[in-house]
Phi, psi and omega in degrees: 000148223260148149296331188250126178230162167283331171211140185247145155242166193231095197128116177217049136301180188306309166340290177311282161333321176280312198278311175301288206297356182265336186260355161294319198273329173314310206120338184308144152273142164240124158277136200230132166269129133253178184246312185246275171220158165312114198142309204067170182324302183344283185325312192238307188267352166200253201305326166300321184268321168315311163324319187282306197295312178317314194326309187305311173291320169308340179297286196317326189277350199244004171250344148286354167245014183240134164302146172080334166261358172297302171323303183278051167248084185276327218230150173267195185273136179253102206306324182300329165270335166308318193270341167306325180294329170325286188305353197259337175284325220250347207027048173060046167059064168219139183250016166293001167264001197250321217285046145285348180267326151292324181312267202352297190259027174074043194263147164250105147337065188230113182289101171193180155295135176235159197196124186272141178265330175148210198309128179044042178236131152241116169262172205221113176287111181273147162344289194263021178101142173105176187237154166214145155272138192226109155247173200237154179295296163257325202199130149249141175237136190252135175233019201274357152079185182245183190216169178286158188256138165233119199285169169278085153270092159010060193120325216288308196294282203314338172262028159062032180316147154293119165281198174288359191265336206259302198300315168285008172223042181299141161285287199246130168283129168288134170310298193263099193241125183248139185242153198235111180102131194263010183273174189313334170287304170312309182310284195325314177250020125301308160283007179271323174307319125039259182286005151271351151164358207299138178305290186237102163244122192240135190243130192230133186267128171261355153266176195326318181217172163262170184072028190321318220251354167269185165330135159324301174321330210277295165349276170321257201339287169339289176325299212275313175295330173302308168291007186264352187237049150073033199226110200276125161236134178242151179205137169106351199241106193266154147323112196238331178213131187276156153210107156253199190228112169045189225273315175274344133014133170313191206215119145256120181259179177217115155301162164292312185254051155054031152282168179244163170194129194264142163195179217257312171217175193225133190243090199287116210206083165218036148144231169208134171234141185291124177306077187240334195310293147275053191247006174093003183306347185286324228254009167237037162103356167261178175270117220278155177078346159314148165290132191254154215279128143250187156282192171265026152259356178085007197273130216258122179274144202113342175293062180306161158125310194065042195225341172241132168236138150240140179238155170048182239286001163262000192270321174094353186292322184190128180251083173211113189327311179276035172259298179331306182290242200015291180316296193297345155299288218303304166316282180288006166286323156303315195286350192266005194106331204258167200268109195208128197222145159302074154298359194271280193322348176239311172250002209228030173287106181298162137205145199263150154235108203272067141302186162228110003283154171300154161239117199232118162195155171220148197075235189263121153294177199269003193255340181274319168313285193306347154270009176257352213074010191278120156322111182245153123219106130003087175263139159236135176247124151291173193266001175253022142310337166282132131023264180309308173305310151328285196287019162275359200089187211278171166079012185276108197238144177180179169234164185223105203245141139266121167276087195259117159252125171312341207254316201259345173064042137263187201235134186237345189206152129254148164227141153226147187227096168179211207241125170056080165218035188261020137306352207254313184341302207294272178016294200268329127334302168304282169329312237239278193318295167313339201068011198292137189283148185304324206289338151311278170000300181293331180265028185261121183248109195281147189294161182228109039225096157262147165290001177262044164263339172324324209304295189311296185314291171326329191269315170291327170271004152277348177119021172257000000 
C-alpha cells in the first residue's frame, strides 16, 4: 500500500468515516487511521447500544399508558434478550460489517494510533506492530473523537467506577446503581437500568438541576418522572469521596453534605474530554489534551497551510454525532474545492435526551436568546393538549415551547418534552435552519390528529 495519499484521517467514528467516504467518492485518495474499530464511540460505546438498552422500558411504558394494552403488561422485561440484542447492535464489539463499506470506496484502512509528525505527516503506531509513516497530498483530518472525563475525587479512579463504555457493554443490571452526572448520559441510562431491574438507582448532580443545558422545565419534568419510577435525584451537592470494599465489594460515596449512598456499581457520566492529548498537536504549535479550534470551514486555526482540519466531537464545536458527520461533509467539501462553511455547529444544533419523557430541542434556549440581546418572546403549549397525544394514551405530559426573536419574527430556539417526540424534533430544525417567518409558518398545516398538531397551538398563542 503506497504510503502517500491525498487525505489522510485520523479516527474513523462517525465523523471520520463520513469526511473519508465524501472525499473518496470526490476522487481523492484516502488512509482512514484507527486504533480500535470502525465505527467509533456512536457505534459501540455510546447511541447504539444506549439506544438499545432503553427501548424496551420505553415500549412497556407507552403500552401502559393505553387502556386494554396495559392489562397484558403481565410480565417483565427479559434482560437476557434485552442485552443480546445490545450485542447484537454492537455486532459483539466487532467491526467486520462496517469496514466494506471503506473496500467499496477504496478507503485503505491502518489500524493503529496516528499521530502528526509534521507538515502533512502522520506517523502510525500500528496495531499489529511496527510503525508506518503516512503524507497527505491535501489534507490531514484529525477525527479522534472524545473519551469520558473522570473528575478527582478522592478514591473515586480507585474504586473501578463505571463510564459509558462499561454501563453500555454491562454482562448483568446491578441491584444498586448510583450514577454521577445529570447530563444526557447519566439520565439516560439511569433510567434505562432503572426499567431493566436494577433495585435502587440514585442519580447525583452536582449542579442545580438536571439537563443544566436544556429548559429548566425539560430538567424538572425529567426529575418528577424519575422519582414517580423509584429513581432517587439529588442536586446541588457534589461528590466528595469514592470508597469500595475489596475487589467486588459494594461502593460508597460521600457528599458534601456528609451523607453517604451504598451501590453496587457507581457509573460517572459528568462530561467529555477530546482524545487530543497523543495526536502530536504539540509539534504543529497546538495544546495536547485540548479541544482543537477551528474555523467555520473546519480548517484548524493556528495552522498555516490550510492543510489540517478537525471534524466533529474533538474539535469542542458541538459533541453530538450527527453535528460530527455535518462537519465532516462541510470539511470535505472543502478540502474537494468547493464553497462550503459551518452554519450549524453553534446556534442552531438539535438534540435528543431519550428519557421518558424525551427532551427534544434545538437552537437558542430562552436563557441564551436573552444574553445575546435578542428581542425574545416565548410561547408554550402543553404537550397533551392535542388530539394525537390523546390517542397515544392517558397521562400524556410535556411541555412544547418556542424561542421567538420577535424583531425578525422568526423561530431561534425550540423545545418539546414528553414520550416518544424526538420525530416531531426535525421540523422545528428545518424552521430554526430556514428561518421561516412564523407568519410563512401558519401556512404549514399540520395532519389530524398528530402530535405535531402542537405547532397550530403554538403559532395561535403566539397570536396568529
Amino acid at each position: 500500500m503506497p504510503d502517500s495519499y491525498d487525505v489522510v484521517v485520523l479516527g474513523a467514528g462517525p465523523a471520520g468515516e463520513t469526511v473519508a467516504g465524501r472525499c473518496a467518492e470526490g476522487g481523492l485518495s484516502v488512509a482512514l487511521v484507527e486504533p480500535e474499530l470502525v465505527g467509533g464511540e456512536c457505534s459501540y460505546w455510546g447511541c447504539i447500544p444506549s439506544k438499545t438498552l432503553i427501548r424496551p422500558g420505553d415500549v412497556l411504558a407507552a403500552a401502559r399508558r393505553v387502556p386494554g394494552a396495559a392489562a397484558a403488561m403481565t410480565g417483565e422485561i427479559d434482560v437476557a434478550a434485552a442485552l443480546a440484542q445490545r450485542d447484537y447492535m454492537t455486532s459483539s464489539w466487532h467491526d467486520d460489517g462496517q469496514v466494506p463499506w471503506l473496500t467499496e470506496r477504496h478507503i485503505d484502512l491502518v489500524r493503529g494510533a496516528g499521530r502528526l509528525v509534521g507538515l502533512r505527516a502522520v506517523e502510525v503506531a500500528l496495531t499489529a506492530g511496527g510503525a508506518r509513516r503516512l503524507t497527505a497530498n491535501r489534507a490531514v483530518v484529525l477525527a479522534t473523537g472524545t473519551s469520558a472525563a473522570m473528575p478527582p475525587v478522592p478514591g473515586l479512579r480507585e474504586s473501578r467506577p463505571w463510564d459509558n463504555r462499561t454501563a453500555t457493554g454491562a454482562k448483568e443490571v446491578p441491584a444498586r446503581l448510583m450514577v454521577i452526572g445529570g447530563g444526557a448520559v447519566g439520565a439516560e441510562l439511569a433510567q434505562a437500568f432503572r426499567r431493566l431491574g436494577a433495585r435502587e438507582v440514585t442519580v447525583v448532580e452536582g449542579g442545580p438541576r438536571l439537563l443544566a443545558r436544556e429548559e429548566p422545565f425539560a430538567g424538572e419534568q425529567v426529575r418528577r418522572a424519575f422519582e414517580a419510577e423509584g429513581i432517587a435525584v439529588t442536586t446541588g451537592v457534589a461528590l466528595t469521596a469514592v470508597r469500595r470494599d475489596g475487589a467486588d465489594g459494594p461502593v460508597t460515596a460521600t457528599l458534601a453534605d456528609d451523607r453517604e449512598i451504598n451501590a453496587d456499581e457507581i457509573l460517572v457520566a459528568v462530561g467529555r474530554r477530546p482524545r487530543t492529548a497523543d495526536i502530536g498537536l504539540e509539534t504543529v504549535g497546538l495544546e495536547p489534551g485540548r479541544p482543537v479550534p477551528t474555523d467555520d470551514r473546519l480548517q484548524v486555526t493556528g495552522v498555516d497551510g490550510d492543510w489540517l482540519y478537525a471534524v466533529g466531537d474533538c474539535n469542542g464545536r458541538a459533541l453530538l454525532t450527527h453535528m460530527g458527520k455535518y462537519q465532516a461533509r462541510i470539511a470535505a467539501d472543502v478540502i474537494l474545492g468547493r464553497d462550503a462553511v459551518d452554519r450549524s455547529s453553534v446556534d442552531m444544533v438539535p438534540r435528543v435526551t431519550f428519557t421518558d419523557p424525551q427532551v427534544c430541542a434545538v437552537g437558542l434556549t430562552e436563557a441564551q436568546a436573552r444574553e445575546r440581546g435578542l428581542s425574545v418572546r416565548v410561547v408554550a403549549v402543553d404537550t397533551g393538549s392535542v388530539a394525537g397525544a390523546s390517542t397515544l394514551g392517558t397521562g400524556i405530559a410535556g411541555t412544547c415551547q418556542l424561542v421567538v426573536d420577535d424583531e425578525r419574527r422568526v423561530l431561534i430556539g425550540a423545545t418539546f418534552t414528553g414520550p416518544g417526540l424526538a420525530e416531531l424534533l426535525h421540523s422545528a430544525t428545518v424552521a430554526v435552519v430556514g428561518e421561516v417567518s412564523l407568519d410563512r409558518l401558519w401556512h404549514a398545516v399540520p395532519s389530524f390528529p398528530t402530535v405535531s398538531e402542537v405547532w397550530l397551538r403554538l403559532l395561535e398563542a403566539y397570536g396568529l
